[in-house]
C-alpha positions as a Markdown table, in Angstrom:
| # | Residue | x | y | z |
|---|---|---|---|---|
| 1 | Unk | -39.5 | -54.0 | 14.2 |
| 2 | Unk | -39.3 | -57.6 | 15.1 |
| 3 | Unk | -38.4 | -60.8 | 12.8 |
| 4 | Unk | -41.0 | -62.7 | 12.5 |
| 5 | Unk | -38.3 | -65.9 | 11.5 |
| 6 | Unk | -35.7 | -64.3 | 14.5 |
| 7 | Unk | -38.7 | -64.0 | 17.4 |
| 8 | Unk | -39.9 | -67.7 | 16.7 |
| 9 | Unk | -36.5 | -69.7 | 16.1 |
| 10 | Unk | -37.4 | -70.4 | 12.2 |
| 11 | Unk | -36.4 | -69.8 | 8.7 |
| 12 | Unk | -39.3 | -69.5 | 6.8 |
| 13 | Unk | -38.9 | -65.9 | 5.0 |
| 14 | Unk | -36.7 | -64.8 | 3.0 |
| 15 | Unk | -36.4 | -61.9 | 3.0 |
| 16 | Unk | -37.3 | -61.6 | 6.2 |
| 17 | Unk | -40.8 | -60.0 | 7.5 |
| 18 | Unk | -41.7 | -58.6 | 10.4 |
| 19 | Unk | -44.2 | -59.2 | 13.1 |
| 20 | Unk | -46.5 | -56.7 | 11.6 |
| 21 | Unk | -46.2 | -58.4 | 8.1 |
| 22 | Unk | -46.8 | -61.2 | 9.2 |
| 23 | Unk | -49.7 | -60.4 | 10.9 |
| 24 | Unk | -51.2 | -59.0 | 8.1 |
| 25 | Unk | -50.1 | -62.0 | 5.4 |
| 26 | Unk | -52.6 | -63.5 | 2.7 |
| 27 | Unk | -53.0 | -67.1 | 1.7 |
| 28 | Unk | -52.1 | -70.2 | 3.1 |
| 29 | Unk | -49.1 | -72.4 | 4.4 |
| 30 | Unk | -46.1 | -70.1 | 5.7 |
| 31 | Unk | -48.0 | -66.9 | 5.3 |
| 32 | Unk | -51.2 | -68.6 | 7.4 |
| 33 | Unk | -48.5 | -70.0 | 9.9 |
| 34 | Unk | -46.8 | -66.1 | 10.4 |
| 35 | Unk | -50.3 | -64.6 | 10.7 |
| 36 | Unk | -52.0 | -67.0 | 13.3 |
| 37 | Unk | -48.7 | -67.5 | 15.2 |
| 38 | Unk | -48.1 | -63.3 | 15.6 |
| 39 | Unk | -52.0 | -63.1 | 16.5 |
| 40 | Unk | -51.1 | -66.0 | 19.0 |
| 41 | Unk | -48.1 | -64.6 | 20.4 |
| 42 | Unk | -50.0 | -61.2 | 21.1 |
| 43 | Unk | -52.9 | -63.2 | 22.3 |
| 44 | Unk | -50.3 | -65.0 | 24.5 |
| 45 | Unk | -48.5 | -61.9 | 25.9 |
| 46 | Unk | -51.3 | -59.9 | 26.5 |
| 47 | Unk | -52.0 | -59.5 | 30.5 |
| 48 | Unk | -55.8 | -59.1 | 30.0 |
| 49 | Unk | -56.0 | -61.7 | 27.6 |
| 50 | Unk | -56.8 | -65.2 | 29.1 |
| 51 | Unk | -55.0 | -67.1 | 26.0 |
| 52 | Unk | -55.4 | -71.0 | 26.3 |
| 53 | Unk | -51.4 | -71.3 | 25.4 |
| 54 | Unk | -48.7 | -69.9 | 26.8 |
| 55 | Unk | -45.9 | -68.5 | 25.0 |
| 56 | Unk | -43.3 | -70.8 | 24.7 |
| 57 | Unk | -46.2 | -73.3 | 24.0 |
| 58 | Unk | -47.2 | -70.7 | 20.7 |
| 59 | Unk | -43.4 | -70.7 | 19.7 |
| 60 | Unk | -43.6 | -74.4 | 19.8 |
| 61 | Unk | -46.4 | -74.7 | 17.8 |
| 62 | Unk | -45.3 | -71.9 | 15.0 |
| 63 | Unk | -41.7 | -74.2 | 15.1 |
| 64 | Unk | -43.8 | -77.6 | 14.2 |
| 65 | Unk | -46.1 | -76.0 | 11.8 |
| 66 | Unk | -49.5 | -76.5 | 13.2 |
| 67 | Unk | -51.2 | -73.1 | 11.9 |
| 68 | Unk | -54.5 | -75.3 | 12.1 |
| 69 | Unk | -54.4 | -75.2 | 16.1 |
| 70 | Unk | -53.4 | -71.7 | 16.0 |
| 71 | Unk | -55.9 | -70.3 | 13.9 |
| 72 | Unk | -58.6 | -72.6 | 16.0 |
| 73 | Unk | -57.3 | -71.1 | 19.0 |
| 74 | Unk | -57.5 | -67.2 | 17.6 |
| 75 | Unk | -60.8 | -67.5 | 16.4 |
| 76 | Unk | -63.0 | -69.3 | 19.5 |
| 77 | Unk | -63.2 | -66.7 | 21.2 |
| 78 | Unk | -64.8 | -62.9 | 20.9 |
| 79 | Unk | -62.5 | -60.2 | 21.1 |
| 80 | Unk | -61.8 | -59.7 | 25.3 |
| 81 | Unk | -60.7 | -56.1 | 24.8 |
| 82 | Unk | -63.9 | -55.2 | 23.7 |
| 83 | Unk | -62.5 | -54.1 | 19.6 |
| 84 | Unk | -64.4 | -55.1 | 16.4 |
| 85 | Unk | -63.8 | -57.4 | 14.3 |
| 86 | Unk | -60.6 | -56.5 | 11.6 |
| 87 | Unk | -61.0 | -54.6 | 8.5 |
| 88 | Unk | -57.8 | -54.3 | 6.8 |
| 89 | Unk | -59.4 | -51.9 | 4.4 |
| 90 | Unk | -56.3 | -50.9 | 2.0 |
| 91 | Unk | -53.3 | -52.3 | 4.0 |
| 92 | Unk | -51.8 | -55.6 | 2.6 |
| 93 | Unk | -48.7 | -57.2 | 2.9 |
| 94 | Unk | -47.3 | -59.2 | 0.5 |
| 95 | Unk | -44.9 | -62.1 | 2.7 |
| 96 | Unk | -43.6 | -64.8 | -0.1 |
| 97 | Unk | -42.3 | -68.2 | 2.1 |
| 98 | Unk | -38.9 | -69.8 | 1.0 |
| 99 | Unk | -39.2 | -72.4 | -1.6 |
């Protein structure tokens, strides 16, 4: 599985969490930043996805801290792919940012 700190150039978790961690982190600051930055970067990578950033643009953002523009840019838009809306039911992950 991928670092979430390792695949965006930062050093925000420790320990470390994965992509799928992070996507699936509660609260606010670092764990608001790893979930809106994965969900950006698959938003980004996606072929049939037509993603307003690019990804060295969402790397750049998740490296200068701006979840706010992130999570703007994840949630303008209806899901293309035609899914549902998320229900994590269960599943949690708790992701604890570096002091």
């Amino acid at each position: 599985a991928d670092d979430f700190d390792t695949t965006f150039g930062v050093d925000l978790f420790d320990p470390d969490i994965t992509l799928g961690e992070a996507a699936w982190a509660r609260g606010g600051q670092e764990n608001k930043l790893a979930r809106h930055g994965t969900a950006a970067l698959l938003n980004a990578v996606h072929g049939r996805v037509e993603y307003r950033y690019t990804v060295s643009e969402v790397i750049a953002m998740v490296q200068a801290g701006d979840a706010g523009a992130l999570a703007d840019a994840n949630e303008e838009f209806d899901c293309p792919l035609g899914g549902t809306p998320a229900n994590p039911g269960s599943r949690s992950a708790s992701a604890g940012g570096k002091k």
